[in-house]
C-alpha positions in Angstrom: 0.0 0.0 0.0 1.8 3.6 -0.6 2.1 5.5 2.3 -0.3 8.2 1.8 -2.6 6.1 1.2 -1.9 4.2 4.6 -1.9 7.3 6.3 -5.6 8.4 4.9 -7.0 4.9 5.5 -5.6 5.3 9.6 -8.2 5.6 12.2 -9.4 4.7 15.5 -10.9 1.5 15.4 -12.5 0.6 18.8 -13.8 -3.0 17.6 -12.4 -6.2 16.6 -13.0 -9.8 15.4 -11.9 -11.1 18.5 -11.9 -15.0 16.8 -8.7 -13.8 14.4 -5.9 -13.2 16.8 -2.8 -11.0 15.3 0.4 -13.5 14.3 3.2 -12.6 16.7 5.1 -12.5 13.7 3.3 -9.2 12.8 3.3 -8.2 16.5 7.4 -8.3 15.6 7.2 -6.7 12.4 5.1 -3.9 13.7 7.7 -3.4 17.0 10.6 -2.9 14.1 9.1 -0.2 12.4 8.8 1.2 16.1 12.1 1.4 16.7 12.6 3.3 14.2 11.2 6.6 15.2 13.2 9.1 15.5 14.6 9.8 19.6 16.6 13.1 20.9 20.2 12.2 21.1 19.1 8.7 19.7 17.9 8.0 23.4 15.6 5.0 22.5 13.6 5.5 25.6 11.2 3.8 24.8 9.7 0.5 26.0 6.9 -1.9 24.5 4.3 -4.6 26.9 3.2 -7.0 24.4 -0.3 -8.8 25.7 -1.8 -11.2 23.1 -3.0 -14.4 26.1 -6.4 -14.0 27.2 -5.0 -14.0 30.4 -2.9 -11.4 29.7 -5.5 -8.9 28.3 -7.9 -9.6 31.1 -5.3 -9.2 33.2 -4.7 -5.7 32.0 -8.2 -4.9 31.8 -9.0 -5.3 35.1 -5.9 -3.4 36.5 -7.0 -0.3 34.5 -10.6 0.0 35.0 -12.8 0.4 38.4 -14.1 -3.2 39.7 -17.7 -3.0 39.7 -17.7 -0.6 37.0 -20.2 -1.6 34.1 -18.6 -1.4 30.4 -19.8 1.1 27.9 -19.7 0.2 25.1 -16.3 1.7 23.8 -14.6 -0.8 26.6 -16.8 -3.6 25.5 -15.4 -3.1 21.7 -12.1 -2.2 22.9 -12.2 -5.5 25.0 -12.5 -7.7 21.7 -9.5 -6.9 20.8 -6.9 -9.8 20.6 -3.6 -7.9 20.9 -2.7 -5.2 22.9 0.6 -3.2 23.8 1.3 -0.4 25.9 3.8 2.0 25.6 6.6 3.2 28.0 8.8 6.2 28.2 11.9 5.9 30.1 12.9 9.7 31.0 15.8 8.3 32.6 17.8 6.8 29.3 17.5 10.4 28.3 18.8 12.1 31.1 21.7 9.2 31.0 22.2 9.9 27.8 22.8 13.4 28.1 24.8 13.1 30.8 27.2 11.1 27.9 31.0 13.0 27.0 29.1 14.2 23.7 26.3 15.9 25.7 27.8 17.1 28.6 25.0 17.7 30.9 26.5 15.7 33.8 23.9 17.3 36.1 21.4 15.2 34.6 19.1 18.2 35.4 15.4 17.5 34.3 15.3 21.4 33.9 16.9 21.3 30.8 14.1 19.1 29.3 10.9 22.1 28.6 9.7 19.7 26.9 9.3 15.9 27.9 10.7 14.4 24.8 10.9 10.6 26.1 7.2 10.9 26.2 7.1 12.4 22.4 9.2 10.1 21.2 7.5 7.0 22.7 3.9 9.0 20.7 6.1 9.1 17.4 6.9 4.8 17.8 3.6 4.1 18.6 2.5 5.8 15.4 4.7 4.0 13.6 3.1 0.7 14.8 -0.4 2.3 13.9 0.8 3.1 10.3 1.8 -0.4 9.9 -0.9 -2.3 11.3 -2.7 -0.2 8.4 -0.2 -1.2 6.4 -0.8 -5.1 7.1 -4.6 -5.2 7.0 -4.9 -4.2 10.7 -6.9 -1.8 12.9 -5.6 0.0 16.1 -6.8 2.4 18.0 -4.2 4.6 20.6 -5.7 5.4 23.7 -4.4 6.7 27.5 -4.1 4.8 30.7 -5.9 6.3 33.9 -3.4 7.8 35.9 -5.2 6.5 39.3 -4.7 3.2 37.7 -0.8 3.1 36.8 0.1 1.6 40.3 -2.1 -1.6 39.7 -0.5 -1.8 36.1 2.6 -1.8 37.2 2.0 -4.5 40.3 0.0 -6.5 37.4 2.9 -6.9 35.2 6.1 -6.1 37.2 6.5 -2.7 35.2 9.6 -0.7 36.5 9.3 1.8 37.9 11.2 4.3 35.9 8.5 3.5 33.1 5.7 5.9 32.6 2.7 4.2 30.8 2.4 6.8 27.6 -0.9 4.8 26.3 -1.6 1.4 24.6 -2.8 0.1 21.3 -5.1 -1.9 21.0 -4.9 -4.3 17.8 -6.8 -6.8 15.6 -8.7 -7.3 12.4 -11.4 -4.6 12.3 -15.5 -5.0 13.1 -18.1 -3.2 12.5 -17.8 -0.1 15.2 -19.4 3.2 15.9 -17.3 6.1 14.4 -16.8 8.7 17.1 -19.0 11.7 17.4 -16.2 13.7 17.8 -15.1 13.1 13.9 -18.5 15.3 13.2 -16.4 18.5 13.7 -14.4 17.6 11.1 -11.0 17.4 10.0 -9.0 20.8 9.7 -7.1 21.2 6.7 -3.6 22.3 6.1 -4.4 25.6 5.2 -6.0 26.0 8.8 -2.8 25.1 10.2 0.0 25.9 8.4 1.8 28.9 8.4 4.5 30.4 6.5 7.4 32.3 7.4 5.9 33.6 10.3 2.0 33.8 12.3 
């Protein structure tokens, strides 16, 4: 498929065929292309949870929702899916890094960082592995992890604690699904957000 038209066809999917699990093989190809984003000072910070077991998914499910809590119906879609990873920044790697001869910020000062690019750079791999799900005949869909649920995450699956959970992608062979009301305000163009030379 060319690439724009992979990046046209890309959407959120929030609903799967949950009886046509994704080939770990693709789960592999798709975690190349990730690690090829691009990372300041080639960092790398970045860290992938692959859960494709039952087990596994339920297991994630329940350590990032409210027990007792009833499922709309976006979690009831977004539970069909058969694969799902979630993304890690590691702000540490960079600071390390930067701390390197060809850096030189020994201090490791987080006040030189304005802006958090382990977690930017963790976005730009997971888009990679969107684009290439799209790529492969896949659907994915991008979406955050509660805050007030990161501590049972990380019990759940031994996450370090230097990671910060960035979001997870849900993946599988697409179903029917509701498109999102928010897509009614429709998509700005490029001539709505591109400036020239100067604002």
């Amino acid at each position: 498929m060319e690439f724009t038209e992979v990046v046209r066809r890309r959407r959120m999917v929030r609903a799967y065929d949950p009886s046509r699990p994704v080939p770990r093989s693709v789960i592999d190809e798709l975690l190349e292309l990730a690690v090829h984003a691009p990372s300041a000072g080639f960092s790398q910070g970045w860290r992938f949870l692959v859960l494709e077991s039952d087990a596994d998914r339920e297991a994630y499910w329940a350590a990032t929702t409210t027990p007792g809590e009833l499922p709309d119906s976006w979690l009831a879609g977004m539970r069909t899916a058969p694969a799902l990873i979630v993304a890690f920044s590691d702000k540490q790697a960079y600071l390390d890094r930067y701390a390197e001869a060809d850096k030189g910020w020994t201090d490791r000062d987080e006040a030189r960082w304005p802006v958090p690019y382990w977690h930017i750079d963790t976005g730009m791999a997971s888009l990679l592995v969107l684009l290439g799900a799209v790529d492969r005949g896949l659907a994915g869909c991008f979406f955050g992890v509660p805050t007030e649920h990161w501590d049972t995450l990380r019990a759940a699956f031994a996450v370090p604690p230097r990671l910060t959970p960035i979001g997870a992608i849900s993946l599988g062979y697409r179903a029917p699904d509701r498109r999102s009301p928010s897509l009614r305000r429709g998509r700005r163009t490029a001539n709505e957000v591109v400036t020239y030379g100067r604002f």
